[in-house]
C-alpha positions as CSV (number, residue, x, y, z in Angstrom):
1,X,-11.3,-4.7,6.5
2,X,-13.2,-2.4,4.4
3,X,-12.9,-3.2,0.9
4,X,-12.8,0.0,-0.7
5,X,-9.6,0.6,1.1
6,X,-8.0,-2.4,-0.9
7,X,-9.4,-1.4,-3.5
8,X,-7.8,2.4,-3.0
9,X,-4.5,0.0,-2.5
10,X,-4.3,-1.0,-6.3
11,X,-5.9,2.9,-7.5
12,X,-4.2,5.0,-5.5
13,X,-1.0,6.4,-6.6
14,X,2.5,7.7,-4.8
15,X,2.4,11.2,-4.7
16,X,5.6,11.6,-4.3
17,X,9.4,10.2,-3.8
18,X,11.3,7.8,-5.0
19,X,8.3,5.3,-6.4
20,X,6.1,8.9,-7.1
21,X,3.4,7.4,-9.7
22,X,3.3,4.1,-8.9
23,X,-0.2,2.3,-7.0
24,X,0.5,1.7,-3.8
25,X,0.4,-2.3,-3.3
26,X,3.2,-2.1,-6.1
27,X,5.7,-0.3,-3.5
28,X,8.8,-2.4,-2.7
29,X,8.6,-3.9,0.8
30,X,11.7,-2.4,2.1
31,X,9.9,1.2,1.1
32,X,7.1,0.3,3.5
33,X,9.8,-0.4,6.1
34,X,11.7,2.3,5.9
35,X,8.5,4.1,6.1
36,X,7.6,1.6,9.4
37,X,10.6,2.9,10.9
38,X,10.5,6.5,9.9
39,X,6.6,6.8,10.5
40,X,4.2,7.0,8.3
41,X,2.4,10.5,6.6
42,X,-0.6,11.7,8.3
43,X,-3.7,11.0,6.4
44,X,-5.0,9.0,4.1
45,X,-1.5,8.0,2.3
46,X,0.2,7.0,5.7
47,X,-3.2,4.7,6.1
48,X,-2.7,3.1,2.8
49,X,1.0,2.7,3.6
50,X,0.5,1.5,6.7
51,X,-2.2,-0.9,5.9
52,X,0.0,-2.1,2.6
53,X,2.8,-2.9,5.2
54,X,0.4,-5.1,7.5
55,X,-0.5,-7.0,4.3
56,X,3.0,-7.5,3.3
57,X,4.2,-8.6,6.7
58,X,1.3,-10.7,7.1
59,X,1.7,-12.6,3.6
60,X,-1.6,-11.2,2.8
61,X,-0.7,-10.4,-0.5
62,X,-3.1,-12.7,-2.5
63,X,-6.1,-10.7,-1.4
64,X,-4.3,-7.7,-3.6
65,X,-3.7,-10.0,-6.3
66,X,-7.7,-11.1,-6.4
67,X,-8.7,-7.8,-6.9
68,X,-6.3,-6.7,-9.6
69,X,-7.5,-9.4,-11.2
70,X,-11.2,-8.3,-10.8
71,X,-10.4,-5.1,-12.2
């Protein structure tokens, strides 16, 4: 995993919708299923999205919790 991508999961913000403004490992889980279900947006959001999901459903979410932290 590359780490600037995790780190774009705790810069990057929602550009829009129902969590607009908020960084993207702070999205609810059952937003990044819906989204699973739905399909993700081209580009670099539905990466993040999509990459945020694996971590959720993997319990990975200590590794975005360590770099928070770093921050």
């Amino acid at each position: 995993m590359d780490p600037k991508i995790l780190l774009s999961l705790t810069t990057f913000k929602m550009p829009y919708g129902k969590y607009k403004g908020r960084f993207i490992c702070d999205i609810p889980e059952h937003y990044l299923v819906w989204y699973h279900s739905k399909g993700f947006p081209s580009g670099k959001l539905g990466m993040l999205l999509s990459t945020m999901y694996e971590i959720r459903l993997n319990g990975l979410e200590y590794i975005i919790k360590e770099i928070k932290k770093s921050q």
